[in-house]
mmCIF file of the N, C-alpha and C atoms, coordinates in Angstrom:
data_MODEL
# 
_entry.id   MODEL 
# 
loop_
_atom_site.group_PDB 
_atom_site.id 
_atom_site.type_symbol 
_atom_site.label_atom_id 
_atom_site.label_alt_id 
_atom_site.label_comp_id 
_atom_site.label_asym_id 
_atom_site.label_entity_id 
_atom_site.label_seq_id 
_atom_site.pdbx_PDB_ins_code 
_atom_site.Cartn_x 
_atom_site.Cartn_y 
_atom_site.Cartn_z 
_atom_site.occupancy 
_atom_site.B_iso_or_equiv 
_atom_site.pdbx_formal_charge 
_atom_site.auth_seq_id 
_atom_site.auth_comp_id 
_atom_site.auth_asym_id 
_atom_site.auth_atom_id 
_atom_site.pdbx_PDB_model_num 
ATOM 1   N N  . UNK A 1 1  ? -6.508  11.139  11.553  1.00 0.00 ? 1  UNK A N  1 
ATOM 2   C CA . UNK A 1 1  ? -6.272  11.043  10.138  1.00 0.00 ? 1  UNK A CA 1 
ATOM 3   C C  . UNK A 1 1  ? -7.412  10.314  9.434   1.00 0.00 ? 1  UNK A C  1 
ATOM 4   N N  . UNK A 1 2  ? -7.818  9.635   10.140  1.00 0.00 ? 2  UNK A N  1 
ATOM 5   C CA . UNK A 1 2  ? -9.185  8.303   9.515   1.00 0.00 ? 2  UNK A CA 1 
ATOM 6   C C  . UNK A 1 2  ? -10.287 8.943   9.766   1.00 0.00 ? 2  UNK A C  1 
ATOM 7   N N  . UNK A 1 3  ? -11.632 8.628   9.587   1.00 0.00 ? 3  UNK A N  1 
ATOM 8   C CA . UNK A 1 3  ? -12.679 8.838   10.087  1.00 0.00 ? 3  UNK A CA 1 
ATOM 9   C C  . UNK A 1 3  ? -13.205 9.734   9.289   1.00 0.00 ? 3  UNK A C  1 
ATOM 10  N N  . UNK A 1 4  ? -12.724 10.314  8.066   1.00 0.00 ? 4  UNK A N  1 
ATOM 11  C CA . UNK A 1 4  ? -13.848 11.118  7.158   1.00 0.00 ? 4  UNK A CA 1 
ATOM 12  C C  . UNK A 1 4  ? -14.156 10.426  6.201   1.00 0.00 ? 4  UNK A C  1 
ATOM 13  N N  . UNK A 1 5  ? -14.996 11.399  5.658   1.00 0.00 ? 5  UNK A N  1 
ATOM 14  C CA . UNK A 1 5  ? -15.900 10.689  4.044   1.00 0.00 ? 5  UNK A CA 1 
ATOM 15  C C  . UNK A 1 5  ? -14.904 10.199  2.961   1.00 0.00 ? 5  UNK A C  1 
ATOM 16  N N  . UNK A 1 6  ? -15.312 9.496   2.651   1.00 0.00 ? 6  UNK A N  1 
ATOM 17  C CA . UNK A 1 6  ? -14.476 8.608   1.148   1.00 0.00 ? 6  UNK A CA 1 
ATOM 18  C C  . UNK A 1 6  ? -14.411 9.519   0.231   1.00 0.00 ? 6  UNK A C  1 
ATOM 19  N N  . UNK A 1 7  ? -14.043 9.950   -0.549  1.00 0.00 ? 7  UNK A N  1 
ATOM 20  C CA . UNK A 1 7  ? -13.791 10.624  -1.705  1.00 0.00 ? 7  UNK A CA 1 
ATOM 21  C C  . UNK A 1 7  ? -14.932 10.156  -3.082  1.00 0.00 ? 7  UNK A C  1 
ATOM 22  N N  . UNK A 1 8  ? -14.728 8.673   -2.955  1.00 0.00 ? 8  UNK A N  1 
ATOM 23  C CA . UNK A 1 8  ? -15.770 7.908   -4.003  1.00 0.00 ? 8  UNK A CA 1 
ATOM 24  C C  . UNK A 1 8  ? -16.769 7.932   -3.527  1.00 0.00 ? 8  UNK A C  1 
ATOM 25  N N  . UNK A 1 9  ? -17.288 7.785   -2.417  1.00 0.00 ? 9  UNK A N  1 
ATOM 26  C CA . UNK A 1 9  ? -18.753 7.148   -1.899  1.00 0.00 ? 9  UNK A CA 1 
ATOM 27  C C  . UNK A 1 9  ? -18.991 7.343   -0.531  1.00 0.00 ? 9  UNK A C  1 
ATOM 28  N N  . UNK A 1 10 ? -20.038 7.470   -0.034  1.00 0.00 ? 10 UNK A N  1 
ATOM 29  C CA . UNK A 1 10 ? -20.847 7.943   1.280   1.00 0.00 ? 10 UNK A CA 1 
ATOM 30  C C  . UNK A 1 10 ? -20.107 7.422   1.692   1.00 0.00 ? 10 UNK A C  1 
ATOM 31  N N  . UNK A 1 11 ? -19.320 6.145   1.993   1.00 0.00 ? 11 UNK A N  1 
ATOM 32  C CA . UNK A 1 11 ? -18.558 5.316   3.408   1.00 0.00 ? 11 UNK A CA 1 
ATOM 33  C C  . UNK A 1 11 ? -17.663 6.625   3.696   1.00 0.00 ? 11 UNK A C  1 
ATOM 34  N N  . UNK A 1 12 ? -17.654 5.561   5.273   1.00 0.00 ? 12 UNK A N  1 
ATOM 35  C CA . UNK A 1 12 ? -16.583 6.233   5.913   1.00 0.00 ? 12 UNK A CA 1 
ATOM 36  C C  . UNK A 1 12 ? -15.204 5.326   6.123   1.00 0.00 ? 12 UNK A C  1 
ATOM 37  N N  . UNK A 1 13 ? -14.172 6.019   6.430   1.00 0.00 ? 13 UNK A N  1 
ATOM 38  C CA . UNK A 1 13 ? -12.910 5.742   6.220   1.00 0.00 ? 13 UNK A CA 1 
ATOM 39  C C  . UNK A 1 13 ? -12.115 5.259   7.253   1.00 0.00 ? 13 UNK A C  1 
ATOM 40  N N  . UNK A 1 14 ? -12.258 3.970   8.180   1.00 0.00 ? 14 UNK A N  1 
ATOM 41  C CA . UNK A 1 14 ? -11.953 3.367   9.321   1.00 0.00 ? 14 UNK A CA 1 
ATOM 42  C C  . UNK A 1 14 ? -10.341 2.951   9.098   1.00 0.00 ? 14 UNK A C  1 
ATOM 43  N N  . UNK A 1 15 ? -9.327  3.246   10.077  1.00 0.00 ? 15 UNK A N  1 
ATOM 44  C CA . UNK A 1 15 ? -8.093  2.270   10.424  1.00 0.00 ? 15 UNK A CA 1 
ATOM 45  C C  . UNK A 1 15 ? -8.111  0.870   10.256  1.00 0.00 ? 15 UNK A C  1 
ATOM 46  N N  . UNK A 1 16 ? -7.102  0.374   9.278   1.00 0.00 ? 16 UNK A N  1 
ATOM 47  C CA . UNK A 1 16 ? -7.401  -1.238  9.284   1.00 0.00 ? 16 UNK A CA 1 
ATOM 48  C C  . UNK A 1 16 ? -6.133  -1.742  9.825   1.00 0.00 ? 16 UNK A C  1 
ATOM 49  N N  . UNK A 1 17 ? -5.610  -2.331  10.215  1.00 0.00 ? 17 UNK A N  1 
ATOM 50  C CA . UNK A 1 17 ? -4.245  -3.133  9.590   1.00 0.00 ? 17 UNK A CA 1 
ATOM 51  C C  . UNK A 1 17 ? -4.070  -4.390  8.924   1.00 0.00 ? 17 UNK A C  1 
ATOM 52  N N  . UNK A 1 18 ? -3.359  -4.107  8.244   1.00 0.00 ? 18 UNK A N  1 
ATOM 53  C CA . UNK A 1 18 ? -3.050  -5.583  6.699   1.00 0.00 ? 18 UNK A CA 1 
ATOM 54  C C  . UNK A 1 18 ? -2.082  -5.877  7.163   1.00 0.00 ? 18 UNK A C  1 
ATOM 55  N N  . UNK A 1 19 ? -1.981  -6.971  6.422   1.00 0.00 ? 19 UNK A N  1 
ATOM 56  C CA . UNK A 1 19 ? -0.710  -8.016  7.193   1.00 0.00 ? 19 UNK A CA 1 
ATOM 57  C C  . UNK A 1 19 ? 0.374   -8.127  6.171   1.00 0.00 ? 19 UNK A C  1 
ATOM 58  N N  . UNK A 1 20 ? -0.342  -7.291  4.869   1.00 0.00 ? 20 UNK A N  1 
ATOM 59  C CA . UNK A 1 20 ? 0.838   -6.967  3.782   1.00 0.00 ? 20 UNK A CA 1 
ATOM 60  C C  . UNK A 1 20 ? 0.348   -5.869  2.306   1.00 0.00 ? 20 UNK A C  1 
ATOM 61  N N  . UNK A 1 21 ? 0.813   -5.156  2.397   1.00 0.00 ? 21 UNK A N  1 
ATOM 62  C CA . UNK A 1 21 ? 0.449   -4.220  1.512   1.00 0.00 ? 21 UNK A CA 1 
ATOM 63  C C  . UNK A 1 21 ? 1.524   -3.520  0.511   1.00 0.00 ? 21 UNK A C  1 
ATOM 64  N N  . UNK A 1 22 ? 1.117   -4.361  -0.985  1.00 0.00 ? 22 UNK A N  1 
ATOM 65  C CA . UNK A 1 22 ? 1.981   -3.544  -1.966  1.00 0.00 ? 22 UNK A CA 1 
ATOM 66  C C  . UNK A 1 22 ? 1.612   -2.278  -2.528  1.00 0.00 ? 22 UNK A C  1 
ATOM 67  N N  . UNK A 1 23 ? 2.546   -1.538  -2.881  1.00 0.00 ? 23 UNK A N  1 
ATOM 68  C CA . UNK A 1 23 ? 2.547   -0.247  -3.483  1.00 0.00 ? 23 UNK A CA 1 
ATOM 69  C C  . UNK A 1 23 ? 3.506   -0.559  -4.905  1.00 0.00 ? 23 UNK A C  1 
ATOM 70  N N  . UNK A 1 24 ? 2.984   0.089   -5.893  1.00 0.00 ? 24 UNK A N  1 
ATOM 71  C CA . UNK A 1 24 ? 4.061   0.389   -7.320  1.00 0.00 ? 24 UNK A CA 1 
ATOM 72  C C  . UNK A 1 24 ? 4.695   1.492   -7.047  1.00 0.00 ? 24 UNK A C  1 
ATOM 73  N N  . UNK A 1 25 ? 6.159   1.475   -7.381  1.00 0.00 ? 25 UNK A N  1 
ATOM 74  C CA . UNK A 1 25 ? 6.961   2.322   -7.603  1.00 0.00 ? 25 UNK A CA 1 
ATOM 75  C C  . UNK A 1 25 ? 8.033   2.626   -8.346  1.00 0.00 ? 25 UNK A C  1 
ATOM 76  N N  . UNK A 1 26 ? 7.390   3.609   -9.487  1.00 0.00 ? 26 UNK A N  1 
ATOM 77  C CA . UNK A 1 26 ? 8.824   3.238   -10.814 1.00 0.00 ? 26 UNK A CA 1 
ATOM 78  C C  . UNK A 1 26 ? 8.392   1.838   -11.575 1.00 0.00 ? 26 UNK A C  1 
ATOM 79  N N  . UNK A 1 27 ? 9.627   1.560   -11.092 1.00 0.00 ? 27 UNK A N  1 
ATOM 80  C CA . UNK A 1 27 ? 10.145  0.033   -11.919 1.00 0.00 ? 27 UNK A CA 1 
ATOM 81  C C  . UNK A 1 27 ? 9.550   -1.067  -10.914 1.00 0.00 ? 27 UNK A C  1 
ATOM 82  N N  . UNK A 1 28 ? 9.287   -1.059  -9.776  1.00 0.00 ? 28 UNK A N  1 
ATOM 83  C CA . UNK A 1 28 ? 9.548   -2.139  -8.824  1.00 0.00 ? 28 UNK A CA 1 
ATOM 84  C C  . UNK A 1 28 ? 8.089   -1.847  -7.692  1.00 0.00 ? 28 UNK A C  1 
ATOM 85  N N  . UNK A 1 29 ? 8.474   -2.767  -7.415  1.00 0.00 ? 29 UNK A N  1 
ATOM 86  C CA . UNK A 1 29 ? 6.890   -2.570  -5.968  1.00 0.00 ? 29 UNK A CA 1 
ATOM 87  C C  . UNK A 1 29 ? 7.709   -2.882  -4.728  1.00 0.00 ? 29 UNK A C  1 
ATOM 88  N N  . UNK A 1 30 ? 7.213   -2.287  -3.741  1.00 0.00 ? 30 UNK A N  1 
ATOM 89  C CA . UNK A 1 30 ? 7.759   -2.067  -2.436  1.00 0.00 ? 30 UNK A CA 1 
ATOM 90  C C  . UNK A 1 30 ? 6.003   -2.544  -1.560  1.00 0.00 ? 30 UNK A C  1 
ATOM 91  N N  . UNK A 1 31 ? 6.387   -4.024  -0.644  1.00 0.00 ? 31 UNK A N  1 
ATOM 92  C CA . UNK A 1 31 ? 5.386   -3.940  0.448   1.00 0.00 ? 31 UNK A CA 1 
ATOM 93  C C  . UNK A 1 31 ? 5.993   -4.295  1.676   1.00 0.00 ? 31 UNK A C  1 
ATOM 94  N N  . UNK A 1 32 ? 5.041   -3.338  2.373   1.00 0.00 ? 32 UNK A N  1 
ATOM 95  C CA . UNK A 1 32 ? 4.925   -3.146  3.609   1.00 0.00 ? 32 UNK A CA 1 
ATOM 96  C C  . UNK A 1 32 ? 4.125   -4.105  4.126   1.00 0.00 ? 32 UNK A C  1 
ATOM 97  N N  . UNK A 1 33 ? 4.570   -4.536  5.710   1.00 0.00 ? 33 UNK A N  1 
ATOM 98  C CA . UNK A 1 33 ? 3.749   -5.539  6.506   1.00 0.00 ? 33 UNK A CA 1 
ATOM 99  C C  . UNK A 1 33 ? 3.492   -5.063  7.975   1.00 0.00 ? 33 UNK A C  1 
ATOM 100 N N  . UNK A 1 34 ? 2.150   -5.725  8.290   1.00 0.00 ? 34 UNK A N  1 
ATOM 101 C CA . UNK A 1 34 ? 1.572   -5.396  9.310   1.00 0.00 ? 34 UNK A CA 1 
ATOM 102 C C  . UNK A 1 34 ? 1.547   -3.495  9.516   1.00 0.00 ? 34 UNK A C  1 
ATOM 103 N N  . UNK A 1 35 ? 0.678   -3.486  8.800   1.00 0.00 ? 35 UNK A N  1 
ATOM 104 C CA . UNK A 1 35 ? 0.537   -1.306  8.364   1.00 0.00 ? 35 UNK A CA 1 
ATOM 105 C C  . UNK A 1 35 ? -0.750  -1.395  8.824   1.00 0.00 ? 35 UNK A C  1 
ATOM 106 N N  . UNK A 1 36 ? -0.762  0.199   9.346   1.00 0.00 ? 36 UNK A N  1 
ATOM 107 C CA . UNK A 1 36 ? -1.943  0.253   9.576   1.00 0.00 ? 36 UNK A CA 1 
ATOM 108 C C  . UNK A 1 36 ? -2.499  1.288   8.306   1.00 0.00 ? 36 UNK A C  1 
ATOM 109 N N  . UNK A 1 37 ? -3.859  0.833   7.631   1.00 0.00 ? 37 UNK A N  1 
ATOM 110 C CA . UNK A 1 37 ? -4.052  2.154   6.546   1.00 0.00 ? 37 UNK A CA 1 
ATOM 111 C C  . UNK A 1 37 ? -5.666  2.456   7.029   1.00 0.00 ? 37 UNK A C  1 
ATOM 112 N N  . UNK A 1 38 ? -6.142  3.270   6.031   1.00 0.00 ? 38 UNK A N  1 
ATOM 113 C CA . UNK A 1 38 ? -7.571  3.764   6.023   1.00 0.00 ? 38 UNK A CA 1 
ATOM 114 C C  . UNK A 1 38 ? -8.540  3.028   4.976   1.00 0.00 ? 38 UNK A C  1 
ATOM 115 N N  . UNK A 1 39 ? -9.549  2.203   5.209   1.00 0.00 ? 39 UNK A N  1 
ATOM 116 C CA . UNK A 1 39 ? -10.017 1.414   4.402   1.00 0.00 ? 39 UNK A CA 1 
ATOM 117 C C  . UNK A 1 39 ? -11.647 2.361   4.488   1.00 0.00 ? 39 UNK A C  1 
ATOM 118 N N  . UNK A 1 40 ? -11.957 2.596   3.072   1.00 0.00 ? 40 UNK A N  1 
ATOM 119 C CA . UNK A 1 40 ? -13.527 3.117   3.017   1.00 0.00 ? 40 UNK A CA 1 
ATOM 120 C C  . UNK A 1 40 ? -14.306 1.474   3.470   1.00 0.00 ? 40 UNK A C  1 
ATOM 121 N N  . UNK A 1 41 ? -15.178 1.915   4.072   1.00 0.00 ? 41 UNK A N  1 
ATOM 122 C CA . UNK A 1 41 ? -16.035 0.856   5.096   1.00 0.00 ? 41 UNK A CA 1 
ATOM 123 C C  . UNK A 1 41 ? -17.332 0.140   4.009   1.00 0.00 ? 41 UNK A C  1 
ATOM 124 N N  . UNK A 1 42 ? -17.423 1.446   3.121   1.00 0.00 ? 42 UNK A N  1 
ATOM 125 C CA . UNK A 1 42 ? -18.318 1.186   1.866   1.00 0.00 ? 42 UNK A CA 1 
ATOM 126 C C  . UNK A 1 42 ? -17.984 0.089   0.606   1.00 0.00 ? 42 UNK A C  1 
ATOM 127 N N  . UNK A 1 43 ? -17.145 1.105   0.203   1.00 0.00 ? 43 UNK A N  1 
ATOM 128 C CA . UNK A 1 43 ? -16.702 0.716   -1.214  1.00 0.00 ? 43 UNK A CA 1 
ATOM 129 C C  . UNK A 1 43 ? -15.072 0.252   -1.232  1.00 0.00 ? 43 UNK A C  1 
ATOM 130 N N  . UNK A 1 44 ? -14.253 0.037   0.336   1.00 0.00 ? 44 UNK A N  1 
ATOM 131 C CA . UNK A 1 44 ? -13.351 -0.696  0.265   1.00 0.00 ? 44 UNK A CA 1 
ATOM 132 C C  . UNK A 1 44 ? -12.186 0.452   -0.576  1.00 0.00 ? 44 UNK A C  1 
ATOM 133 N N  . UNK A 1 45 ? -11.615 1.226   -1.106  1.00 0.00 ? 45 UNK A N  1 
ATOM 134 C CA . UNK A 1 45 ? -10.816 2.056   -0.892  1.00 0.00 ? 45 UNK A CA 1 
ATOM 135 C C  . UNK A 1 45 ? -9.959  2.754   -0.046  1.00 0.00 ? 45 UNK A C  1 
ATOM 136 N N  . UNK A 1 46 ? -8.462  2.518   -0.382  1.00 0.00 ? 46 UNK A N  1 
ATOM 137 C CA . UNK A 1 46 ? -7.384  2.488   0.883   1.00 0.00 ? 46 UNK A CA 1 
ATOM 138 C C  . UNK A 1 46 ? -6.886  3.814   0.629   1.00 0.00 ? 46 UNK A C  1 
ATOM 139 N N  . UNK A 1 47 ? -6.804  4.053   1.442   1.00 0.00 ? 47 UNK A N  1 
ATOM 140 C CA . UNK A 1 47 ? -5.761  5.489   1.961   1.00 0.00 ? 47 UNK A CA 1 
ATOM 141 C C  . UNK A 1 47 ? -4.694  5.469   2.463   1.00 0.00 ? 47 UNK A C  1 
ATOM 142 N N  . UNK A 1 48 ? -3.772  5.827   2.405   1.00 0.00 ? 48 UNK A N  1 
ATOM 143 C CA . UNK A 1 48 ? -2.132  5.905   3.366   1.00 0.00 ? 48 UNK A CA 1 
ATOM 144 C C  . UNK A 1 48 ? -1.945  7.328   3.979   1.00 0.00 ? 48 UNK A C  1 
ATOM 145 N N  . UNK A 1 49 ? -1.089  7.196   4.703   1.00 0.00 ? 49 UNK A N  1 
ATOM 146 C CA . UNK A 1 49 ? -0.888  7.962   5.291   1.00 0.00 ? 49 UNK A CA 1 
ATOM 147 C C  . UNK A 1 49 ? 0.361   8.611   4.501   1.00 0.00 ? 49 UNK A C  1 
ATOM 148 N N  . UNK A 1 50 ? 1.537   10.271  5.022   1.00 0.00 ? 50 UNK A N  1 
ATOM 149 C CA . UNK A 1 50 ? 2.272   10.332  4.701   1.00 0.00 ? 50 UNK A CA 1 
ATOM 150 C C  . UNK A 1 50 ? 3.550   9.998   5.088   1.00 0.00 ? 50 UNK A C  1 
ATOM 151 N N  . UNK A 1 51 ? 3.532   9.031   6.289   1.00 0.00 ? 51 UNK A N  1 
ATOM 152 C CA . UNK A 1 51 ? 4.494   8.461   7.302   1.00 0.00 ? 51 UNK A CA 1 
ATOM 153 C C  . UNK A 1 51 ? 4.773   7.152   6.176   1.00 0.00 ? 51 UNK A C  1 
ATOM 154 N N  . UNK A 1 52 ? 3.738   6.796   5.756   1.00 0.00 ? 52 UNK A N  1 
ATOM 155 C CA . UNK A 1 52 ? 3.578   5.129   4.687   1.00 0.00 ? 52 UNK A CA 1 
ATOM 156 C C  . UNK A 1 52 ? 4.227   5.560   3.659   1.00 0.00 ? 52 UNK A C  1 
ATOM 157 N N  . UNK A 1 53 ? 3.719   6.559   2.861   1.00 0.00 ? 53 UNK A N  1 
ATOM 158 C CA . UNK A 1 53 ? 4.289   6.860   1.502   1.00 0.00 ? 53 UNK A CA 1 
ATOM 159 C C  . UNK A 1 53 ? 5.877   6.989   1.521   1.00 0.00 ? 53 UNK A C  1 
ATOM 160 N N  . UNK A 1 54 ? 6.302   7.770   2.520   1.00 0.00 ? 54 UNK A N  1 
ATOM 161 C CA . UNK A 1 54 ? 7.597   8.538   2.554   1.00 0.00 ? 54 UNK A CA 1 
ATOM 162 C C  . UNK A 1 54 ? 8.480   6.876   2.976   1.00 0.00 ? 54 UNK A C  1 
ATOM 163 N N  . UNK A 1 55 ? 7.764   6.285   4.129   1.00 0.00 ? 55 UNK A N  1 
ATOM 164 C CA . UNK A 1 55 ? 8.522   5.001   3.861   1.00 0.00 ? 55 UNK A CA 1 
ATOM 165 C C  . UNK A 1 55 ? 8.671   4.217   2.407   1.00 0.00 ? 55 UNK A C  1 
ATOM 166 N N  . UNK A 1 56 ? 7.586   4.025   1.876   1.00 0.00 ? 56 UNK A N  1 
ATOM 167 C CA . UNK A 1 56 ? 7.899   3.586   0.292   1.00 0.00 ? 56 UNK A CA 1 
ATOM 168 C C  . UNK A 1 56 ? 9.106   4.152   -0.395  1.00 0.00 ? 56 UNK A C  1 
ATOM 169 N N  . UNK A 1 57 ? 8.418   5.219   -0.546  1.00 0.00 ? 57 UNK A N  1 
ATOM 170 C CA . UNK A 1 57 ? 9.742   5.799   -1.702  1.00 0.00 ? 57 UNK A CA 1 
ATOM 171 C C  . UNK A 1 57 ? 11.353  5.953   -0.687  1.00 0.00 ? 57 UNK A C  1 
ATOM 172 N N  . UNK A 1 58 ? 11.404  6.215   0.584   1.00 0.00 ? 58 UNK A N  1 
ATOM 173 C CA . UNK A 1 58 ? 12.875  5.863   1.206   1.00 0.00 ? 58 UNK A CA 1 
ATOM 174 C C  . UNK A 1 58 ? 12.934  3.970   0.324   1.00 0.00 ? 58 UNK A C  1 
ATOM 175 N N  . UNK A 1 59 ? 12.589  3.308   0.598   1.00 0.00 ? 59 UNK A N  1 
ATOM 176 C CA . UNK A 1 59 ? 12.488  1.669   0.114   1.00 0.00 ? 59 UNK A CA 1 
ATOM 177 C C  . UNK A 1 59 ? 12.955  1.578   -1.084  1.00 0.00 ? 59 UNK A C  1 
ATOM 178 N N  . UNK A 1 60 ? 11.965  2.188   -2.106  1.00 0.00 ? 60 UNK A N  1 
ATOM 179 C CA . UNK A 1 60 ? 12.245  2.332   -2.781  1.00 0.00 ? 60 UNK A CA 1 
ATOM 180 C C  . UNK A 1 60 ? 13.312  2.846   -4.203  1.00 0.00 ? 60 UNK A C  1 
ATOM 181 N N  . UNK A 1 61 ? 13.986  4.202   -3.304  1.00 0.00 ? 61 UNK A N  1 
ATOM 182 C CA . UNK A 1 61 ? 14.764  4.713   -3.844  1.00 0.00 ? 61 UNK A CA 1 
ATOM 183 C C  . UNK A 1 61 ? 16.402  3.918   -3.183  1.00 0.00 ? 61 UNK A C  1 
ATOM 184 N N  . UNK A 1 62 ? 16.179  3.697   -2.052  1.00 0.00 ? 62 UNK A N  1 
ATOM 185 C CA . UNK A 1 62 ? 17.351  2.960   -1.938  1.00 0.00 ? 62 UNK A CA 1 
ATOM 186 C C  . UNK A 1 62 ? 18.053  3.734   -0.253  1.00 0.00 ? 62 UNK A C  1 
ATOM 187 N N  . UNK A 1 63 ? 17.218  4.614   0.043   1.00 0.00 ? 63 UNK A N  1 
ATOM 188 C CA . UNK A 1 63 ? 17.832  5.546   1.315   1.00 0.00 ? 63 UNK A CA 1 
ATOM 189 C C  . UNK A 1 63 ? 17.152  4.650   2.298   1.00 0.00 ? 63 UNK A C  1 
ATOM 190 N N  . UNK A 1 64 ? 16.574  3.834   2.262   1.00 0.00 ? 64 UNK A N  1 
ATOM 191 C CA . UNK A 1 64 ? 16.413  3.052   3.527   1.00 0.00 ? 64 UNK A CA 1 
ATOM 192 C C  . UNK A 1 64 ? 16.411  1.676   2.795   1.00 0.00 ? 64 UNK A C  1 
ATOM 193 N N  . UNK A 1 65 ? 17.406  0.848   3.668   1.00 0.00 ? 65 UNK A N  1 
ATOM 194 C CA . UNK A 1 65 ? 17.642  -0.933  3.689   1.00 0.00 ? 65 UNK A CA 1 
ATOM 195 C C  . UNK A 1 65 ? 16.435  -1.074  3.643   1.00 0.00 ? 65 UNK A C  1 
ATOM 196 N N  . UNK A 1 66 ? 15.460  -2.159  2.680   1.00 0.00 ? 66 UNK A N  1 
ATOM 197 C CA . UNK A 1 66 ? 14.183  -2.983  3.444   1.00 0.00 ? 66 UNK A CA 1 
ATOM 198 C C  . UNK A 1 66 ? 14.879  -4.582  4.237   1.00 0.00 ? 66 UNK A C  1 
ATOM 199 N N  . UNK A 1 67 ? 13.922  -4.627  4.839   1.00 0.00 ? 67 UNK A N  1 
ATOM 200 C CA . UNK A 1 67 ? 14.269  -6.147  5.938   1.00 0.00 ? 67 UNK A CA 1 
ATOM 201 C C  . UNK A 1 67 ? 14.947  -7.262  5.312   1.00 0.00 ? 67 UNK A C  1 
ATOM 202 N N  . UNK A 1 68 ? 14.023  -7.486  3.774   1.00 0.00 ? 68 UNK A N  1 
ATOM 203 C CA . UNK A 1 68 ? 14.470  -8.383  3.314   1.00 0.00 ? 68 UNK A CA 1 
ATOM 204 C C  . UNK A 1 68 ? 13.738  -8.510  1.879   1.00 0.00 ? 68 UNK A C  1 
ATOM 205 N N  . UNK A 1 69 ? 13.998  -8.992  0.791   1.00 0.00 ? 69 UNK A N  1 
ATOM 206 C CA . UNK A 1 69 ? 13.807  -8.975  -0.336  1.00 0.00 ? 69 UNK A CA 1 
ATOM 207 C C  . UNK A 1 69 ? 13.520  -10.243 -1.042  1.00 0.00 ? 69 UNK A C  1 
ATOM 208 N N  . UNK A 1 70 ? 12.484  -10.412 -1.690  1.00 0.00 ? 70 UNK A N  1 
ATOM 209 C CA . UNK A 1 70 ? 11.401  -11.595 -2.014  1.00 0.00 ? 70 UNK A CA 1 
ATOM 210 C C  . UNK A 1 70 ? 11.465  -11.675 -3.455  1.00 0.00 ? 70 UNK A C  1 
ATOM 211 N N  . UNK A 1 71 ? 11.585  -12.768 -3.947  1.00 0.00 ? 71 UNK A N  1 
ATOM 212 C CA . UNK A 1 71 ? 11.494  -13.550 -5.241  1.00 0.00 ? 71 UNK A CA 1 
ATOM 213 C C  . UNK A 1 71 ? 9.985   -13.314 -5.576  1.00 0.00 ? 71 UNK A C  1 
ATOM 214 N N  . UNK A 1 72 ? 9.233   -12.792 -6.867  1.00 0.00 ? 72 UNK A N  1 
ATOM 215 C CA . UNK A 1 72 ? 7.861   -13.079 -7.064  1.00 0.00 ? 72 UNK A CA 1 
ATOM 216 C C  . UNK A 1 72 ? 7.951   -13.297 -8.471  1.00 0.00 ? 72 UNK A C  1 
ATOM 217 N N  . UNK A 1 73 ? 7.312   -14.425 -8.834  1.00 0.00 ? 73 UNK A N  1 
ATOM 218 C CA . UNK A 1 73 ? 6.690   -14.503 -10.155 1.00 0.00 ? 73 UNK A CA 1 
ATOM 219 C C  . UNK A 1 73 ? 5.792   -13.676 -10.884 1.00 0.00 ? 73 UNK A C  1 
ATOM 220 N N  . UNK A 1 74 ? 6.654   -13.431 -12.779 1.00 0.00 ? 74 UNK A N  1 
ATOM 221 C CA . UNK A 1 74 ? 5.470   -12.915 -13.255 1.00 0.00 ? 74 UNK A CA 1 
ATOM 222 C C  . UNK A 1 74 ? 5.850   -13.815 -14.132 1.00 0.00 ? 74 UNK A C  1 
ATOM 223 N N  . UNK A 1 75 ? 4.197   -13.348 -14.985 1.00 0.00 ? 75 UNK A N  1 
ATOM 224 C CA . UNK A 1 75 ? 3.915   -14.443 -16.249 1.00 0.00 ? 75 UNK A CA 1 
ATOM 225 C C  . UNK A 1 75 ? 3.227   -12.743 -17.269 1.00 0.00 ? 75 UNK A C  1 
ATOM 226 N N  . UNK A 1 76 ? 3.573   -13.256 -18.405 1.00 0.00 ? 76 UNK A N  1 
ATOM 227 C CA . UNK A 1 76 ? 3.218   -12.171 -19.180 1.00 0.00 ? 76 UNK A CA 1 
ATOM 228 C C  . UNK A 1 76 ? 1.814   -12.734 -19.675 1.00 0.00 ? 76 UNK A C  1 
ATOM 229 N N  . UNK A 1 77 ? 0.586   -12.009 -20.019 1.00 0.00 ? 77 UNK A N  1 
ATOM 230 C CA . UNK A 1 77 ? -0.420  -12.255 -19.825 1.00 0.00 ? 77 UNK A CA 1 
ATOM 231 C C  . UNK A 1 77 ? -1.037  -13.349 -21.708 1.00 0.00 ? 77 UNK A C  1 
ATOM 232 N N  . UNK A 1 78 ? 0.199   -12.291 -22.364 1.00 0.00 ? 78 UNK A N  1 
ATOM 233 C CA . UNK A 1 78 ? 0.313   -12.758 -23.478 1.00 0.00 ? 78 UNK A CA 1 
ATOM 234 C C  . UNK A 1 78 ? 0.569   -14.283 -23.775 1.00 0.00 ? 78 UNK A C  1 
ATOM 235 N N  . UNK A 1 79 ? 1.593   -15.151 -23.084 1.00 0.00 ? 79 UNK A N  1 
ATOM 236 C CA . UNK A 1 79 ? 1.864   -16.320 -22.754 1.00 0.00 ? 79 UNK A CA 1 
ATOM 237 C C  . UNK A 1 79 ? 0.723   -17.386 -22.361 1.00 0.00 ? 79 UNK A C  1 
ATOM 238 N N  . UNK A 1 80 ? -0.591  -16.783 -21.245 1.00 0.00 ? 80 UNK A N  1 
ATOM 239 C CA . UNK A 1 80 ? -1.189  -17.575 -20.826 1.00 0.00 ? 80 UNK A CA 1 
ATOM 240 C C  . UNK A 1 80 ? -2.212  -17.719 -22.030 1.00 0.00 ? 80 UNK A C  1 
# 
């Protein structure tokens, strides 16, 4: 799945794994931990797979439990 040209730029597109990776979805963000994705080697651009995505939106939509669910702060930008 990894190992071709970047879309943006000459790099190439190596397997990484992150130790936490958010995605937007809808209303809400869904992250995943310890994933493995495709990072351009160049210009740093991530790729997923469709095993990743389809987990998101199951998460997301509510057809799959996530592990556990996290408090995060926002601040409206207007405020600061």
């Amino acid at each position: 799945m990894y190992g071709h040209q970047c879309e943006y730029c000459e790099g190439l597109v190596q397997p990484q794994s992150v130790k936490r990776q958010a995605f937007k979805h809808c209303d809400g963000f869904v992250i995943l931990e310890d994933v493995a994705i495709g990072v351009c080697n160049h210009c740093g651009n991530r790729y997923y797979s469709a095993d990743i995505l389809h987990a998101v939106h199951a998460v997301a939509t509510g057809a799959q439990v996530p592990e556990r669910t996290e408090q995060i702060s926002v601040s409206d930008r207007r405020s600061v």
